[in-house]
C-alpha positions, 0 to 999 in steps of 0.5 A: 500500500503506497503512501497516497491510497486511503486505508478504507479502498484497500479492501473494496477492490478485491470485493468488487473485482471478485464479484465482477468475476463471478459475473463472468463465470455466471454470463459464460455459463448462461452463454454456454447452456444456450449455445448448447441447448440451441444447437442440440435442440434441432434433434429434437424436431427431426422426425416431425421436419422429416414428416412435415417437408416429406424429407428422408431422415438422413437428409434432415440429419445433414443439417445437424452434422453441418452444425457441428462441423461448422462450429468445429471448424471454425473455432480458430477464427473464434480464438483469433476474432476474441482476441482482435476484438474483444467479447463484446463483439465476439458475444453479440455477434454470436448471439445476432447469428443465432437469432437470424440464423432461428428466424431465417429457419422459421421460413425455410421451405427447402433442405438447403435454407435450414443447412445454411441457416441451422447448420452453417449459421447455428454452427458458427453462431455456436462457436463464438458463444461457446468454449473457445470464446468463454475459456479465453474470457475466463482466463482473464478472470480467474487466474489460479481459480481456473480450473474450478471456473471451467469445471463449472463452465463445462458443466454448463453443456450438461445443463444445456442438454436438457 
């Protein structure tokens, strides 16, 4: 403590800081149930689109396998648009992509709108607010805390499952 700091701030940054990272770990949670349970809850309605449009279930299944590859994939652009841009950016496009992505859906009539729209754009929408982005957040928070921060993180793909 240096001779211009007055003694009754000494304890309130820590406070403060502490709870502003547990903000943190509590937006990556909510981000990541999110993404997960959004992109995992096209599952779901498999049979009744495949029933609805008259679509083989394998075709249908196309536009879930395309959102994973796309979230896995593109994953490194994640990593690198984070760190050129920040979370903010990173969290509201995603969140922008995943709303557009659901509404464009809501429209589509052919096979090939939902693999654009749920696949590629789900699939990408879900890899900026998913673990790349929030284990990057994170690490700028917790610090020898990590561990314990991603192990409730992770714990969050669970919870989004069901």
């Amino acid at each position: 403590m240096d001779q211009t700091t007055p003694p009754n701030d000494t304890l309130a940054a820590p406070a403060k800081q502490s709870r502003t990272a547990l903000n943190v770990l509590a937006l990556c949670f909510v981000l990541s149930v999110l993404g997960r349970g959004l992109s995992d809850s096209f599952t779901v309605f498999l049979k009744p689109i495949s029933e609805n449009f008259g679509w083989d279930r394998a075709s249908v299944v196309s536009v879930y396998s395309l959102t994973w590859l796309a979230s896995g994939l593109t994953a490194p652009l994640v990593g690198r648009l984070f760190d050129r841009s920040g979370p903010r950016v990173v969290y509201a496009l995603g969140l922008s992509l995943l709303g557009c992505a659901f509404l464009v859906a809501s429209r589509a009539e052919q096979l090939w709108q939902f693999q654009l729209s749920v696949g590629l754009c789900v699939g990408f929408g879900t890899a900026l607010i998913g673990n790349v982005s929030n284990s990057i957040l994170l690490g700028r928070w917790f610090g020898p805390r990590l561990p314990t921060a991603m192990a409730v993180m992770y714990s969050a793909t669970g919870a989004g499952l069901l």
